[in-house]
C-alpha positions as CSV (number, residue, x, y, z in Angstrom):
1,X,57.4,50.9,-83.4
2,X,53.8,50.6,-83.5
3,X,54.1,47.1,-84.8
4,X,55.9,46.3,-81.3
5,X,53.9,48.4,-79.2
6,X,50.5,46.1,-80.6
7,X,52.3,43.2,-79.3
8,X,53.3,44.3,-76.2
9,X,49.7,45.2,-75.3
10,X,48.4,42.1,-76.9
11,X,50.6,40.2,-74.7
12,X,49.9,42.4,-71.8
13,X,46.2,42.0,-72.3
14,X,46.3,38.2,-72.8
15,X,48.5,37.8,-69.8
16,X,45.9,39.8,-67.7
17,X,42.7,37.7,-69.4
18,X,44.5,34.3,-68.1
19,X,45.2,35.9,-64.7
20,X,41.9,37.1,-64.6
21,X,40.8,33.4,-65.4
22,X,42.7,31.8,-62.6
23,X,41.4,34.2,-60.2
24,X,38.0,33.4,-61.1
25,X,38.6,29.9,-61.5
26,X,39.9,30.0,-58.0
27,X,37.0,31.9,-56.8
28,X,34.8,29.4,-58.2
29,X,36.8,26.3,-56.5
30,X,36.6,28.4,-52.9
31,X,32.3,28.6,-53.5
32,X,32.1,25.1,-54.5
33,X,34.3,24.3,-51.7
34,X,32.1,25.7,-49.1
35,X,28.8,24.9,-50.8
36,X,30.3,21.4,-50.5
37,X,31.3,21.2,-46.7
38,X,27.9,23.2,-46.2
39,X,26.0,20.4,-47.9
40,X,28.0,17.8,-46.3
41,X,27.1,19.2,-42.9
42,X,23.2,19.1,-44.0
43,X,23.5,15.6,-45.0
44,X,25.2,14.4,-41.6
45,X,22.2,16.0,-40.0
46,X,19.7,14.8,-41.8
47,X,21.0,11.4,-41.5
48,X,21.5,11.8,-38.0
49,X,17.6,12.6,-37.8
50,X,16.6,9.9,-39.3
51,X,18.8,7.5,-37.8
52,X,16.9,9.3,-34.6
53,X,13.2,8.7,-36.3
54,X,14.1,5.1,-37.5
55,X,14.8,4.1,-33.6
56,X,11.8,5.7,-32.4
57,X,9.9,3.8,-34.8
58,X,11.5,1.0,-34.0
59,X,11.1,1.1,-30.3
60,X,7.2,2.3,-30.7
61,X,4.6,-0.6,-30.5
62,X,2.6,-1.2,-33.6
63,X,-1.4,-1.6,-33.9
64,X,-1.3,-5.0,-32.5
65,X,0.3,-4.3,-30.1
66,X,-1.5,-1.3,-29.1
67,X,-5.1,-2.7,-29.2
68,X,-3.3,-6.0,-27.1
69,X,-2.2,-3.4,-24.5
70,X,-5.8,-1.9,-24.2
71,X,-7.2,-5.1,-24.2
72,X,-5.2,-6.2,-21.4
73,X,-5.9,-2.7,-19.2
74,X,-9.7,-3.6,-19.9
75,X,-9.6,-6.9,-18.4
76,X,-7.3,-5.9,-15.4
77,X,-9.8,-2.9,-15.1
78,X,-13.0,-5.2,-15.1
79,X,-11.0,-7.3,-12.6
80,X,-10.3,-4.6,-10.4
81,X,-14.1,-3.4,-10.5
82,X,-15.1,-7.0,-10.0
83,X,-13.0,-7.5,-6.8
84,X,-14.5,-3.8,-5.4
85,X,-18.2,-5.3,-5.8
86,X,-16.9,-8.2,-3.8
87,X,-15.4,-6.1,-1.1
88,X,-19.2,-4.3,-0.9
89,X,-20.7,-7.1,-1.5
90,X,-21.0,-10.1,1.1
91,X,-20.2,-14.0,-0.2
92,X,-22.2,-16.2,-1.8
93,X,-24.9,-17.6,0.8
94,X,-24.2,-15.5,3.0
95,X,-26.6,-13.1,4.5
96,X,-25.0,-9.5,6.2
97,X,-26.9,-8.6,8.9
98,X,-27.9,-4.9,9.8
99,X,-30.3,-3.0,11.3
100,X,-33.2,-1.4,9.2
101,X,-32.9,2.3,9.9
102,X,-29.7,2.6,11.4
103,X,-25.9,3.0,10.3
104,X,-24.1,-0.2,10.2
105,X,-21.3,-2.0,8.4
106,X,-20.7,-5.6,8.1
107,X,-17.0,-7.0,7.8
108,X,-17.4,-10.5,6.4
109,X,-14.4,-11.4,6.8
110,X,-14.2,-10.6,10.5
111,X,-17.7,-11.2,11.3
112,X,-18.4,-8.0,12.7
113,X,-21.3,-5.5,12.3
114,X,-20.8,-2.2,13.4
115,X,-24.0,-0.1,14.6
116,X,-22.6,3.5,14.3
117,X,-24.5,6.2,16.4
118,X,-23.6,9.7,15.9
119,X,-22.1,11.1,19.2
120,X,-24.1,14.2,18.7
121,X,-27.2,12.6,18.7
122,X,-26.6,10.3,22.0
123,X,-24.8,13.0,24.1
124,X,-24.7,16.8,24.3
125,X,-20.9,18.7,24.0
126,X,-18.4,17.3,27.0
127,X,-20.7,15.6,28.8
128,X,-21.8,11.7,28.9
129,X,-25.7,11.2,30.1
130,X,-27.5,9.9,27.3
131,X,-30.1,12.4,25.8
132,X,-34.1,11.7,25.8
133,X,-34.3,11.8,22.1
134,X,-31.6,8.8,21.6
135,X,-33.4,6.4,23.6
136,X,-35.7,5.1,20.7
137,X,-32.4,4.7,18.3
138,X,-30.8,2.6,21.6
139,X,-33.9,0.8,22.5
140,X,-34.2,-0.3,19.0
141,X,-30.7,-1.4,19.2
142,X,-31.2,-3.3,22.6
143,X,-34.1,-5.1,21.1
144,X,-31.6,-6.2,17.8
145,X,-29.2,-7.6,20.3
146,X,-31.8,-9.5,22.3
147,X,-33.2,-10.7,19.0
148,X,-31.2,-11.3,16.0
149,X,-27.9,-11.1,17.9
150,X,-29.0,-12.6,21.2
151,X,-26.1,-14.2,23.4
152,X,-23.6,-12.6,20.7
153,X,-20.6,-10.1,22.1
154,X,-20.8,-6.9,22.0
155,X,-18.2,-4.1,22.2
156,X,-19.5,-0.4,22.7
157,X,-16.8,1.9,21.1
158,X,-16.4,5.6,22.2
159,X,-15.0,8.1,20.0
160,X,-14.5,11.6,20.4
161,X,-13.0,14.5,17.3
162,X,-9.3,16.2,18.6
163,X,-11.0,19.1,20.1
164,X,-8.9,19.6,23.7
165,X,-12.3,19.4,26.1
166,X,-12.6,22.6,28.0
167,X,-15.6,23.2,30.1
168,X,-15.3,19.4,31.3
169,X,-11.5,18.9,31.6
170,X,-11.8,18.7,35.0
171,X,-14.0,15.9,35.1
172,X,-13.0,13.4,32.2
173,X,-8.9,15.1,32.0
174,X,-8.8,13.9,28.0
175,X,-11.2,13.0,25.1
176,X,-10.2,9.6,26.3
177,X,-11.6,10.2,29.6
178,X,-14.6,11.4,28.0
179,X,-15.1,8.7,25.3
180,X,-15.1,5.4,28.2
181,X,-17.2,7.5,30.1
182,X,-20.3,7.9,26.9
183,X,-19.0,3.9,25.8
184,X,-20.2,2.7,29.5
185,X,-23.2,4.8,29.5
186,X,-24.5,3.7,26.3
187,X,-23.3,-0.1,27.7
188,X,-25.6,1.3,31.1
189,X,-28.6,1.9,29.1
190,X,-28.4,-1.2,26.8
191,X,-28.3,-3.0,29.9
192,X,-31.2,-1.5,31.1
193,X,-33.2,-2.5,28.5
194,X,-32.5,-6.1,28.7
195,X,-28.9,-7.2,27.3
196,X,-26.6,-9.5,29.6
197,X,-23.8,-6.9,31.3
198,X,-21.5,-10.3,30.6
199,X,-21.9,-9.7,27.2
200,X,-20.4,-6.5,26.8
201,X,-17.1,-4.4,27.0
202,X,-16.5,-0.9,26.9
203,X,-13.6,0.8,24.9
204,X,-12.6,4.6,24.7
205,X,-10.7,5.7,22.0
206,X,-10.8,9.0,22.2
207,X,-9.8,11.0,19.2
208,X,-7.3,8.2,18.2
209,X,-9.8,6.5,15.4
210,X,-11.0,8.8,13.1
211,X,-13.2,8.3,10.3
212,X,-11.9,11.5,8.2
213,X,-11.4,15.1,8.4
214,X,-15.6,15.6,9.1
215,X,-15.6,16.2,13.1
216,X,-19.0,15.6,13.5
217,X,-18.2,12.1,11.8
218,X,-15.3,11.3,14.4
219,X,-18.1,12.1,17.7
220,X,-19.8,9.2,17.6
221,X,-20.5,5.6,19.3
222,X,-20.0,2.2,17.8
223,X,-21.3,-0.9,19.2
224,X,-19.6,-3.9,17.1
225,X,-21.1,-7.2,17.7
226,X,-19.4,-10.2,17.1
227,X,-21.4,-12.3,15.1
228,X,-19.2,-15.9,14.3
C-alpha cells in the first residue's frame, strides 16, 4: 500500500513538474514574443530615421559648394555696391554741376539739377512774400543762372506738407493754391535780379510730392534747371 501510494505521488509530482515546465516554457515564448515585436518596432524606427538623415544629407550642399555660394553672394554684393556708387556718382568726363553752399541734386541721366530751398526759410506759415533773410540764398541763385546756367530752363517747383491751410484758406483755397502762388514769387524775384521771365515756368504741387514723413522737408521750393 505504501509501495503504491510512492508511485502515485511520484507520478503526481512528475506530472505537475512537466506542467509546471510548459507553463514556464510558454511564459518564456510570450516574453520573447513581445521583446521581439518591441525590438522590431525600434528597428523600423531607427531605420526610418536614418533613411530621414541620409536624404537630408543628401540634399545638403557640401563645402564646395558652400564656399561657391558665398563666393558668388560676394561678387553679386560688390556688384550691387558698385552700381550704388555709380547711381551717386556722375559718369566718366562728366562734370555735375551744383551750387557751392546750397542744396542741390544732379540727375545725369535727365540732365537736371535741382536747387532745393527750404520753404521755411523763403516764406513765413500760409503766406507767399518772400522774406528779407532769403534774398542772399535767391540772389546767389539768380547770379548761378545768369552765369553757369545762363540761357538754360528753368522750372520753379512749389511744395507745401498736407497740413489743411487755415488762417489763409480764404485766399489760396488749397496747399495747391498756396504752392503756385510761393513758385511765381520766387520766379518774380529771380526775375528781378536779372533772369529772362522766358526762361522760366512755375509749378505748384502742393502737398502731392513729398520727400518723406519730415514736414519741414516737404515745405520747400525747387528750382530745376535743365541743363542738356
Amino acid at each position: 500500500m505504501e509501495k503504491l501510494n510512492y508511485k502515485f505521488v511520484k507520478s503526481i509530482v512528475c506530472a505537475g513538474c512537466v506542467m509546471a515546465l510548459a507553463l514556464a516554457s510558454t511564459g518564456c515564448q510570450n516574453a520573447l514574443h513581445d521583446e521581439n515585436k518591441r525590438l522590431v518596432v525600434q528597428n523600423r524606427e531607427l531605420q526610418d530615421r536614418l533613411g530621414a538623415a541620409e536624404g537630408e544629407l543628401g540634399n545638403r550642399p557640401d563645402a564646395s559648394q558652400v564656399s561657391a555660394m558665398q563666393s558668388g553672394l560676394s561678387e553679386r554684393d560688390a556688384k550691387i555696391a558698385e552700381l550704388e556708387k555709380q547711381l551717386r556718382t556722375p559718369t566718366a568726363g562728366t562734370n555735375a554741376p551744383g551750387i557751392d553752399g546750397i542744396e542741390t541734386e544732379f540727375n545725369n541721366a535727365s540732365g537736371e539739377l535741382t536747387v532745393r530751398v527750404p520753404g521755411d526759410v523763403v516764406f513765413d506759415p500760409g503766406v507767399a512774400t518772400v522774406k528779407q533773410g532769403a534774398r542772399a540764398t535767391l540772389d546767389k541763385i539768380a547770379a548761378e543762372l545768369e552765369g553757369q546756367f545762363n540761357n538754360k530752363v528753368v522750372r520753379v517747383e512749389g511744395h507745401t506738407d498736407s497740413d489743411p491751410l487755415v488762417r489763409t484758406r480764404a485766399q489760396w483755397t488749397d496747399n495747391r493754391g498756396l504752392s503756385a502762388a510761393r513758385a511765381l514769387a520766387v520766379a518774380r524775384y529771380l526775375e528781378s535780379r536779372g533772369v529772362d521771365a522766358k526762361r522760366i515756368s512755375v509749378v505748384g504741387h502742393g502737398q502731392f510730392s513729398p520727400r518723406g514723413n519730415d514736414k519741414s522737408k516737404n515745405r520747400r521750393v525747387e528750382i530745376v534747371v535743365v541743363t542738356r
